[in-house]
N, C-alpha and C positions, 0 to 999 in steps of 0.2 A: 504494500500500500504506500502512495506516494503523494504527500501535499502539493498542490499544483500553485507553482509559483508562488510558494509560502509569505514570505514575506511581503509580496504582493498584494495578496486574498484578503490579510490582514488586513495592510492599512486601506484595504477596500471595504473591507466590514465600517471600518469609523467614517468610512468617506466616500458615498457611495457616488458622489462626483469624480471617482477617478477610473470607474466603470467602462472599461471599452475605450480607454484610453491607453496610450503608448507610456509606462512607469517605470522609471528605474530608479532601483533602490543603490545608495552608497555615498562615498562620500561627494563635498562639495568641487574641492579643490581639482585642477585639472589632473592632478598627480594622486589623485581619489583612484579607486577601483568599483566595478560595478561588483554587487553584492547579490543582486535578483535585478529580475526585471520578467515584463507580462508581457503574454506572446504578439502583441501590441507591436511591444519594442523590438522583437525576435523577427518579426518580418523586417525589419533595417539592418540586419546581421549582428544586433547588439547580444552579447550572450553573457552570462555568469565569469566572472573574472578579467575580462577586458579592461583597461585602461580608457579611467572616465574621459579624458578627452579625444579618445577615438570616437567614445561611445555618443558624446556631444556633435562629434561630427556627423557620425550615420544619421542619427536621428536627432535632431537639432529642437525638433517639439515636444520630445518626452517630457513627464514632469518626474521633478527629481524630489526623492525623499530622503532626507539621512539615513532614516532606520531607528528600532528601538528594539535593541536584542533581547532585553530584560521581558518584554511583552511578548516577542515572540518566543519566547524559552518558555514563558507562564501556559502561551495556548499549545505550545508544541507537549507540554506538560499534561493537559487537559484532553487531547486527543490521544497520547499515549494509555492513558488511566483507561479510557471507551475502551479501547482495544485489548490492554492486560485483562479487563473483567470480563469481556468477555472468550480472546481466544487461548486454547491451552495450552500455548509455548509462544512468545513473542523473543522477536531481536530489534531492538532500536539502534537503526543502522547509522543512525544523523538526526538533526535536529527535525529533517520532515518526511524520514522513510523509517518504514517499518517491513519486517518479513516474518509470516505471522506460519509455520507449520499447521496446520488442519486435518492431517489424516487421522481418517476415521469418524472426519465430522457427515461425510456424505451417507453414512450409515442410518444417522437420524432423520439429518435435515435438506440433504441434497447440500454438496459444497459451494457449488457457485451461490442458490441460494442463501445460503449462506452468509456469505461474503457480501452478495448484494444487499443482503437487510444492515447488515454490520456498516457496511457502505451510507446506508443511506440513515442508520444512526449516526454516523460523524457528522454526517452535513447536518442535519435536524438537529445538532446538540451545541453545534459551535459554528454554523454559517458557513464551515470550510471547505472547497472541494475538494476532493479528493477520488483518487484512481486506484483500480487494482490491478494487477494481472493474477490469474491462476493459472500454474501448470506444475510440472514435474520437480520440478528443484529452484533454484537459488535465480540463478542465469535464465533461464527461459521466461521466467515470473517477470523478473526484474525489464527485461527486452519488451513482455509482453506488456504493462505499464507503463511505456513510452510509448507504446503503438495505441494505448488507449487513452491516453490524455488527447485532449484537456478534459476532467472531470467523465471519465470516461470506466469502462469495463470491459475485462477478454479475457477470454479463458482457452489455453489453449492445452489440449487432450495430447497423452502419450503418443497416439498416432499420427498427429497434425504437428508434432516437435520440428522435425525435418522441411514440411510445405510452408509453415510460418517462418522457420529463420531462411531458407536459402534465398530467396527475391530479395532480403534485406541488403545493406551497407553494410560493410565490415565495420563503420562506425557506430554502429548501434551493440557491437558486444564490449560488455564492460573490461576494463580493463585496455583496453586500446584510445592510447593520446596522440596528440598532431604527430609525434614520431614516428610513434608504432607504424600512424595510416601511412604514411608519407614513404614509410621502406615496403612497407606491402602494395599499395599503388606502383610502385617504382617497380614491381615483379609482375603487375598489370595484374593483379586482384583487386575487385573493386566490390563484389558480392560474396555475401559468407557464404553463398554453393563451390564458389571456387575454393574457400582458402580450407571448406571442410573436404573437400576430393585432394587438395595436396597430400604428400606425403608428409607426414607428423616429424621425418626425421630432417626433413629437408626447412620445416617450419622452426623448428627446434637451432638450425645449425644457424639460420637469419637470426631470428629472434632473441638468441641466447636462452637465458633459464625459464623464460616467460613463454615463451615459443610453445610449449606442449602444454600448459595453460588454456594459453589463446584457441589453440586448434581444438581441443576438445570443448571448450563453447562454441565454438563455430559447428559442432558435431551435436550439440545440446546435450554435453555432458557435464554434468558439477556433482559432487557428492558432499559439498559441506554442508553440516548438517546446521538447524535453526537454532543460534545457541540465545537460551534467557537472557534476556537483560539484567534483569533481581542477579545474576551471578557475575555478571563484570564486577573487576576488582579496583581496590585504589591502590594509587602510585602516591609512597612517601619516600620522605627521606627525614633522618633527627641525629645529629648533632651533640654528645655527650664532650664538657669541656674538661682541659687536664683541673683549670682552675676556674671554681666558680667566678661567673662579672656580674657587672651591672652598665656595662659599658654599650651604652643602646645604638650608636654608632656602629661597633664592633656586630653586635647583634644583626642588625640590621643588614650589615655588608657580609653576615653568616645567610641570612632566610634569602636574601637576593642571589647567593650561591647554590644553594638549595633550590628555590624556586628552579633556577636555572636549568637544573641539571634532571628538574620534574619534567618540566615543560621540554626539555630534548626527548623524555622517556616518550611521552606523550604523542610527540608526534612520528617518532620513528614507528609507534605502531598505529599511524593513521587513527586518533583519537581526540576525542573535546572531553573538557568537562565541565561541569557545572555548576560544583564546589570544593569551597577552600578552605580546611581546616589549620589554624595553629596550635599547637603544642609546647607549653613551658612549664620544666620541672626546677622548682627551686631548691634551694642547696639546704631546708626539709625534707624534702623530698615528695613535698605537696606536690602536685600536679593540676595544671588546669588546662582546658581545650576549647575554643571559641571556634564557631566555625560560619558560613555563608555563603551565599549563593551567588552564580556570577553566572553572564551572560556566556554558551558553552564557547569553548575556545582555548588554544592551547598556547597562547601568548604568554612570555613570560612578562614582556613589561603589565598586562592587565590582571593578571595572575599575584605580580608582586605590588603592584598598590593595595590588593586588598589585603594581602597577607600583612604587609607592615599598618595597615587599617587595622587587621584582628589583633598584632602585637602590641601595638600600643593602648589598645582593650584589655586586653587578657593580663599585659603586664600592670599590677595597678600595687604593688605589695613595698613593690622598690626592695626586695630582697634580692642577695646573692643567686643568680640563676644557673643551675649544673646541666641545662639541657635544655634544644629549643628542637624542632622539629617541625613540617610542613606537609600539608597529602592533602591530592584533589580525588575528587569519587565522583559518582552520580556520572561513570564514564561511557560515553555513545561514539562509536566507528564513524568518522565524518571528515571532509577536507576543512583547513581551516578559512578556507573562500566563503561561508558563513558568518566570519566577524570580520568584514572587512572596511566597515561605514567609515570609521577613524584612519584606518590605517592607507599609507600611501604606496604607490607602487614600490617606493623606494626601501619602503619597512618590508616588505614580504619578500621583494631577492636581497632582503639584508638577512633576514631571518633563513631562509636558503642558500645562502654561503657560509653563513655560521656553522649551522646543521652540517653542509657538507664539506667542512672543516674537521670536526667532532665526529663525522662515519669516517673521515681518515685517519687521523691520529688521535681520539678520544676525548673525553669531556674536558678534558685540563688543559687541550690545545688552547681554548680561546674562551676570554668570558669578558662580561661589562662591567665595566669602570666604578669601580666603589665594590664590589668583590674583594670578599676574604681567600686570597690564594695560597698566600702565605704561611708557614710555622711562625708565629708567635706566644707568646707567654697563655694563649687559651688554649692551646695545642694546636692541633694541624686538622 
C-alpha cells in the first residue's frame, strides 16, 4: 500500500485550493530540493529529488510549499495504526508505504476484497488516497502499485506475474537508478521481457553483485519475507567516562560524536527515525532518560539539536556525570529524500561524501567540528 503523493494529499486536505493544481513541496531557496510534488507537476518532468531550480524552470507555475514533517509523521502515524489493526503482519517501508502479508486472509474474506475495504477504510478515516497492489511477493506488489496509482487498485495473480511485468520498462523494477538504466539501455534493453530472457550470468558479470538481484525481479522472483514493524530495533550508542565531569561543552562535543556515528549507522542500512532518546548516568549512579519525537530522518545535524535539547533537560542535578548515551527507535526503511524542505543540495552530497568517506576508511576518518576525537583527561 502506497500514499499517493503524500505530502501533497496532505497539505490538500487543509487547502482544498490547491486541488488539480501543479505543487511542489521543499525548500525555498534555488539550492532547495524538491521533496514531493503532484502528478500536476510530474507532467513538467519535475520528480522527487531534483534541484529546486531546475524544478522552477520546468514548471514555473507550481505553487511551492515548505512542508511540515512533524504533521506528516502525525498522519503517516495515523494510517499506519488502520492498517496494524487490522492486517496480521505489516512492514512500514517509509514514511508513506507499507507491505502488508495476507495469506490466508482469502480463506475468509476473499483477499483482494479485502484489501479493497481496508482501502477504502484509509481514505474514509483520514481523507488520504491511497493505492494497492496484490500479488505474489515483495516486487511484483510493489510494480503493481505504480501501475495502479493514482489512488488506484490491481491485483495481479501467480499466472499473470510474467504478462504484467514483460510490456513494462526496466524502470519500473525496484532497485534500478539512472545508472543501472543507463548501462542496461547501453546493451539495448529497454523492456523487463528482454532483461528477464538474458542470461543471469551474463547480467551478473555487467551489473556486478546487484546483477542476479535485478534479473530475478525482472523474472518476478523475490523471496523476502514481510518483516513487523513492532520488531525493528534501535540504534544507540553510550559513552562510560574514565572521570566523572560536568563539563557541558565536553559533553556536548561527546553526544555530537555519538549522534554522528548513529546517524552513519542509520543510513548505511537505508533507514529514518522518529525518535530520540538521551541517556545520563551520574557519578550515583542514578540514571535518567528523556526522550522525543522528530520529524523521520537520518540527519545528524536534526538528530543533534534535539539530542543536546533532551540534555540540557535531563541534565538539571549539576552533579558529576559517569555516563551519557544516545538511541533513535521508532525505525522505518526509507531514503532520506523525505526531509529535505530545509536542506540544500549542497547539505545532501555533503552528507554523501562524508558517508563515503567512512565506507572507506571508517567512522574516525572524518567528523564535525566541535567533536570529541581526542584522548583526554574523560578518556577516549
Amino acid at each position: 500500500m502506497d500514499l499517493d503523493t503524500f505530502f501533497v494529499s496532505v497539505e490538500r486536505l487543509e487547502n482544498s485550493s490547491l486541488n488539480g493544481k501543479p505543487v511542489i513541496i521543499g525548500g525555498f531557496a534555488d539550492r532547495g530540493v524538491v521533496a514531493s510534488c503532484s502528478y500536476e507537476a510530474r507532467k513538467f518532468g519535475v520528480h522527487s529529488a531534483m534541484p529546486g531550480k531546475l524544478a522552477r524552470r520546468l514548471c514555473p507555475q507550481a505553487i511551492w510549499i515548505r512542508g511540515d514533517m512533524d504533521k506528516y509523521s502525525r498522519l503517516s502515524h495515523d494510517v499506519t495504526e488502520i492498517i496494524e489493526e487490522a492486517a496480521p503482519l505489516v512492514e512500514k517501508a517509509s514514511v508513506d508505504e507499507h507491505y502488508l502479508d495476507v495469506t490466508g486472509m482469502d480463506r475468509f474474506f476473499g483477499t483482494y476484497k479485502w484489501m479493497h475495504e481496508l482501502r477504502e477504510r484509509i481514505i474514509s478515516e483520514t481523507g488520504l488516497p491511497i493505492s494497492f497492489g496484490l500479488s505474489v511477493n515483495k516486487t511484483v506488489s510493489k510494480i503493481a502499485t505504480g501501475e495502479a496509482k493514482p489512488n488506484g487498485e490491481k491485483e495481479v495473480s501467480q499466472g499473470s506475474v510474467k504478462p504484467f511485468l514483460y510490456p513494462l520498462s526496466i524502470k519500473k523494477i525496484p532497485g534500478i537508478g539512472d545508472k543501472s538504466y543507463h548501462t542496461l539501455r547501453d546493451m539495448g534493453i529497454v523492456y523487463i521481457e528482454t532483461l528477464a530472457n538474458m542470461p543471469i550470468e551474463l547480467i551478473s558479470r555487467v551489473m556486478g553483485d546487484n546483477g542476479k538481484t535485478i534479473w530475478e525481479k525482472a523474472n518476478g522472483i523475490d523471496n523476502r519475507a514481510v518483516e513487523s514493524y513492532r520488531e525493528q530495533k534501535s540504534i544507540g550508542s553510550e559513552r562510560t567516562f574514565e572521570t566523572d565531569t560536568t563539563d557541558i561543552k565536553f559533553l556536548h562535543g561527546v553526544l555530537s560524536k555519538m549522534v554522528q556515528d548513529v546517524c552513519f549507522d542509520m543510513r548505511k542500512q537505508n533507514r529514518l527515525c522518529a525518535t530520540v532518546t538521551v541517556k545520563i548516568r551520574y557519578s550515583d549512579f542514578q540514571t535518567h532518560t528523556m526522550q522525543a519525537r522528530v520529524p523521520y530522518t537520518s540527519y545528524d545535524h536534526t538528530i543533534l539539536n534535539k539530542a543536546k535539547e533532551l540534555l540540557n533537560k535531563v541534565y538539571d542535578r549539576r552533579l558529576l556525570i559517569r555516563l551519557i548515551g544516545v538511541k533513535v527507535s521508532n525505525l522505518v526503511y526509507g531514503a532520506q529524500q523525505i526531509d529535505l524542505f530545509e536542506d540544500s543540495e549542497e547539505m545532501i552530497k555533503l552528507y554523501q561524501a562524508l558517508d563515503q568517506i567512512k565506507y572507506w576508511y571508517g567512522k574516525k576518518a572524518v567528523a564535525r567540528g566541535g567533536t570529541v576525537t581526542r584522548k583526554d583527561k574523560h578518556g577516549s
